[in-house]
C-alpha positions in Angstrom: 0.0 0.0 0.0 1.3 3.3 -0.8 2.3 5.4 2.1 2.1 9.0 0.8 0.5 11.1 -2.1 3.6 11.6 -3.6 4.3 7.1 -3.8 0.6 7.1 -5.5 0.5 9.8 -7.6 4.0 10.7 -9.2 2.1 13.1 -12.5 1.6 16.3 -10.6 -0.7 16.6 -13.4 -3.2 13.7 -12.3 -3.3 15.8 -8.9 -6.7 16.9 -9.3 -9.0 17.3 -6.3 -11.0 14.7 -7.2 -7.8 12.3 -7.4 -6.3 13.9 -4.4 -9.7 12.8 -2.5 -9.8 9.2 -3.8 -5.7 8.8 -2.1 -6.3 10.4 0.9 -9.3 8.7 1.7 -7.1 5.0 0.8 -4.9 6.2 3.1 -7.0 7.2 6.0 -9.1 4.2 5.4 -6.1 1.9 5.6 -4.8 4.0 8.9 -7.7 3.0 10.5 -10.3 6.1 10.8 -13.5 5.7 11.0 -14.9 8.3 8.2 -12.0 8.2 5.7 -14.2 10.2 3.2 -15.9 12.7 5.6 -12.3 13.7 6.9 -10.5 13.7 4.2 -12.8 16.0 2.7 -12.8 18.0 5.7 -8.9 18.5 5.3 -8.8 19.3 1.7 -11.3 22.0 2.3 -9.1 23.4 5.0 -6.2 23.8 2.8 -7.8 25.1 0.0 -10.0 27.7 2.0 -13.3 26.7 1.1 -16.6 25.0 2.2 -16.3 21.2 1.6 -19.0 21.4 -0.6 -17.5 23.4 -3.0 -14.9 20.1 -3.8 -18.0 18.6 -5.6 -17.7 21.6 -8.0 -13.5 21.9 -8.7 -13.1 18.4 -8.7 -10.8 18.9 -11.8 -9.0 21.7 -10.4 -5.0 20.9 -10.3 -3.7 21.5 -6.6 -0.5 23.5 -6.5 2.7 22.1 -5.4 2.4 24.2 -2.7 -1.5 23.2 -1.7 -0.6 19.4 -2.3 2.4 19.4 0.5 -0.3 21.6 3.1 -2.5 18.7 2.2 0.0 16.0 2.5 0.5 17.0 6.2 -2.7 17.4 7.3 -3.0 14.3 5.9 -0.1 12.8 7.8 -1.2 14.1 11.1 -4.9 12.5 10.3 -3.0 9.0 9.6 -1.5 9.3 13.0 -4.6 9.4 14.6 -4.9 12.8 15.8 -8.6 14.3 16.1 -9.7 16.6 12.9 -10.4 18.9 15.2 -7.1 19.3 16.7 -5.7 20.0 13.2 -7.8 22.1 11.9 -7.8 24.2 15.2 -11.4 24.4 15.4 -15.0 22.9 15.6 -18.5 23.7 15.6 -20.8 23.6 18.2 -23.9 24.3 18.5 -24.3 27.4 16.6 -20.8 28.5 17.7 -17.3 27.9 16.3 -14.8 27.2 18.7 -10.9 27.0 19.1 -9.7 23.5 19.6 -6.6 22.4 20.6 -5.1 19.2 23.0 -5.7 21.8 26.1 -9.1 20.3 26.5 -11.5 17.8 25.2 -13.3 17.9 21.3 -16.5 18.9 21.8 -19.1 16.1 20.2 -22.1 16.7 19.0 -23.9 14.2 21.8 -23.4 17.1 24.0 -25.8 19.3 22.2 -28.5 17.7 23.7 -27.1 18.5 27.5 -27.3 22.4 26.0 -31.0 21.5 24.8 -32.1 20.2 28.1 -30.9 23.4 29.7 -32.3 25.9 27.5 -35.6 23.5 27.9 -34.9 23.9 31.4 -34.4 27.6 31.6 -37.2 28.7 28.7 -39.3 31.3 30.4 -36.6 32.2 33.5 -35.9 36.0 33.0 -32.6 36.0 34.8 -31.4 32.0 35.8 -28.5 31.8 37.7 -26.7 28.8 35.5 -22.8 27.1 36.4 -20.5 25.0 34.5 -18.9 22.3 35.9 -15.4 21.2 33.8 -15.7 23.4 30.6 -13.3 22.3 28.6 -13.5 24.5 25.7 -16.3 26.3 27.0 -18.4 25.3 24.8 -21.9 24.7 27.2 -21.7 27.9 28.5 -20.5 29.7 25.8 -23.9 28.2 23.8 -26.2 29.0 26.6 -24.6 32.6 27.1 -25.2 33.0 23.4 -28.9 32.5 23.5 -29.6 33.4 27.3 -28.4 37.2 27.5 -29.8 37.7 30.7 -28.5 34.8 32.5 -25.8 34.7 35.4 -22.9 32.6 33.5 -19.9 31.2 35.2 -18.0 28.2 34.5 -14.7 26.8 35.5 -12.0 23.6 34.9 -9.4 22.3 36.8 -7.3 22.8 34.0 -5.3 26.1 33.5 -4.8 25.4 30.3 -8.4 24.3 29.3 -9.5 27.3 31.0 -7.3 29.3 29.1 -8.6 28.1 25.9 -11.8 28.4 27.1 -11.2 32.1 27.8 -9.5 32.7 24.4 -13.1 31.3 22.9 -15.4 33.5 25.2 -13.2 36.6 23.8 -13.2 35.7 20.4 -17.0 34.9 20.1 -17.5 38.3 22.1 -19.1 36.8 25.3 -16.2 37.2 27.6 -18.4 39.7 29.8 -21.2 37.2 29.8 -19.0 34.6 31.6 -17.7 34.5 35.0 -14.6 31.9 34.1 -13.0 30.6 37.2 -10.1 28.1 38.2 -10.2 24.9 40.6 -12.0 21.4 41.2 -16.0 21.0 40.8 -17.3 23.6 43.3 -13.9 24.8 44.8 -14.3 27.7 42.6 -17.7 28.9 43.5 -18.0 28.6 47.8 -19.3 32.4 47.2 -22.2 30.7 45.7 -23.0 28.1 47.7 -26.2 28.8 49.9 -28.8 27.5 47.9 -29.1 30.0 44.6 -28.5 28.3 41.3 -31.0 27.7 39.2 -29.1 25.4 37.1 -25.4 23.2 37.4 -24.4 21.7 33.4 -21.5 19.4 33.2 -19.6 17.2 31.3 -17.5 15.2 33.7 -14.8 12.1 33.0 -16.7 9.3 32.7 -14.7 6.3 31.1 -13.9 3.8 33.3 -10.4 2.5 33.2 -10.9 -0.2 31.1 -13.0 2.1 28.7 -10.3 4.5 28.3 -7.7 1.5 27.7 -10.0 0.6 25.0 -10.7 3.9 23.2 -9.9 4.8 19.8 -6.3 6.5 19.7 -7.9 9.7 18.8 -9.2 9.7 22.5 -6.5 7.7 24.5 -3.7 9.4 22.7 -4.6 13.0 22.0 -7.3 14.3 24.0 -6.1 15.5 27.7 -6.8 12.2 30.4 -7.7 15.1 33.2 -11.4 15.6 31.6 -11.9 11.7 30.6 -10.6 9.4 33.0 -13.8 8.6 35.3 -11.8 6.2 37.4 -12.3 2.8 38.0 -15.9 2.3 37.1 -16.1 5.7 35.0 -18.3 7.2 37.8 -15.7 8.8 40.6 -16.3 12.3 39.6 -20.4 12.2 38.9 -20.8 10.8 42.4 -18.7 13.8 43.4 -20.2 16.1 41.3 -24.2 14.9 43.0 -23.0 14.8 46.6 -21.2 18.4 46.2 -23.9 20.1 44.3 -26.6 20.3 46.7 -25.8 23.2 48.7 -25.9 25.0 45.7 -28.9 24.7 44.0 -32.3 26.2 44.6 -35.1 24.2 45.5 -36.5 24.2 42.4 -33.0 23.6 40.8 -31.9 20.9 38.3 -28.5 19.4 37.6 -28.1 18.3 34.1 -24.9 16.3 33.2 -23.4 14.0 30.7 -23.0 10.5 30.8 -21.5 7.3 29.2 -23.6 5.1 27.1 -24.0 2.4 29.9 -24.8 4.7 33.0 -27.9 5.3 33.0 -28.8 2.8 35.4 -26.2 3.6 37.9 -26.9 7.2 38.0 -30.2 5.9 38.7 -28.4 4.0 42.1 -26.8 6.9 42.5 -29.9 9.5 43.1 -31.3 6.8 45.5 -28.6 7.0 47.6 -27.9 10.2 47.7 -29.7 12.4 50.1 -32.0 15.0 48.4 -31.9 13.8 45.3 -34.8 12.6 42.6 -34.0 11.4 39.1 -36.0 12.7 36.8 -35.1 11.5 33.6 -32.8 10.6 30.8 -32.3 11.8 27.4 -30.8 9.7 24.5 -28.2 10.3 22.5 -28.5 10.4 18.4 -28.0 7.2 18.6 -30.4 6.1 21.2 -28.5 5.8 24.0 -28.5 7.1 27.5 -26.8 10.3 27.5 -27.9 12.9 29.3 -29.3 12.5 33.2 -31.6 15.3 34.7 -31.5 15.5 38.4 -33.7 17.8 40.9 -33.8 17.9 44.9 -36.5 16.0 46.7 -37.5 19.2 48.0 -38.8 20.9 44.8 
């Protein structure tokens, strides 16, 4: 099998886009990704500075030497596994575009629905008082500030440099003043909150077990940072943190509303039984039908 663009396709005059396409996607295909086509696509239109769809139109256009060795190490770094994301240096959201980079997690699109339940949550509050837990990129509260402009925002990571980046993306997408970004574990950051006031906590915590995390594609286990996806043992160590903690926080009426792994949903069902004040209320499925999302609210509203 060849190994570069160059090995397949020695006539810079066959390099076409449409030729280009069909190597890269052997190649990415043979290295083991999952949507060969989709990324390599995705890269092509990166180089060349347009909308993907536009390759369906220039497929006879004749890269430059110059755009065929950008391409050939995007390419490269694709073949070794590392997220699109990471290479292009961005990803969308929600409506948002957001930096990306190894400082934090790629945001997936599973976690749309966590942003739906809150905004389903919050429809109708005039002013809700909303944190986020771990915010990576900050791409949950950067959404929610985008379409709530009069709620109270803050969100915070354990991670100076994911909260950094997450920082960079607030100031870029011109919501900086909309969110109060903070530093330190779960609630350490927000004791001058605690008293009962939230309406709402969002999170997206670790939650691969161990095992899972062995397991994951190399995308994951090699590239993305271990800090926001290593759930300990059983993949649960922080979400029972995060539901014992976040009591004293929330409002009566309050919800927390936080990610989960495909196989939790019964255990966070354990876990609102035995914690004190708790009541599940229900789970929302992923795009592919799985648990995803878990809804909890105290006892006591």
């Amino acid at each position: 099998m060849p190994q570069t663009l160059a090995e397949i396709s020695p006539f810079r005059s066959t390099s076409t886009v449409g030729n280009v396409l069909r190597r890269a996607e052997e190649l990415l295909a043979a290295a083991g990704v999952e949507n060969p086509r989709r990324d390599a696509e995705a890269l092509l239109a990166h180089c060349l500075k347009v909308e993907p769809w536009r390759l369906l139109l220039e497929r006879e256009k004749v890269l430059t030497p110059g755009e065929e060795a950008e391409f050939q190490t995007l390419l490269e770094a694709r073949r070794a596994r590392r997220p699109l994301a990471y290479i292009r240096g961005w990803t969308g959201f929600h409506d948002l575009i957001l930096a990306c980079d190894p400082r934090a997690l790629v945001p997936r699109p599973e976690t749309e629905i966590l942003v739906e339940e809150a905004f389903r949550f919050l429809a109708g509050k005039g002013a809700p008082e909303v944190i986020e837990i771990g915010c990576g990129t900050g791409a949950i509260a950067l959404a929610l500030a985008r379409q709530l402009p009069g709620a109270v925002l803050g969100a915070s990571d354990i991670s100076p440099a994911a909260l950094e980046l997450a920082r960079d993306n607030a100031a870029r997408l011109g919501l900086l003043e909309k969110v109060d970004l903070r530093l330190g574990d779960l609630f350490a950051p927000w004791t001058d909150r605690r008293g009962g006031g939230v309406d709402l906590v969002v999170a997206n915590p670790p939650y691969l077990s161990r095992q899972e995390l062995a397991a994951a594609p190399p995308e994951v286990r090699e590239f993305e940072p271990r800090l926001a996806l290593d759930g300990g043992e059983d993949g649960l160590e922080v979400i029972r943190r995060l539901i014992e903690e976040v009591a004293g926080y929330l409002q009566p009426s309050g919800r927390l509303i936080f990610e989960i792994g495909a196989g939790q949903g019964a255990a966070v069902r354990r876990l609102a039984g035995e914690t004190e004040g708790w009541d599940f209320l229900e789970l929302a499925r992923d795009y592919c039908g799985r648990d995803r999302v878990a809804v909890f609210g105290r006892r006591d509203g």
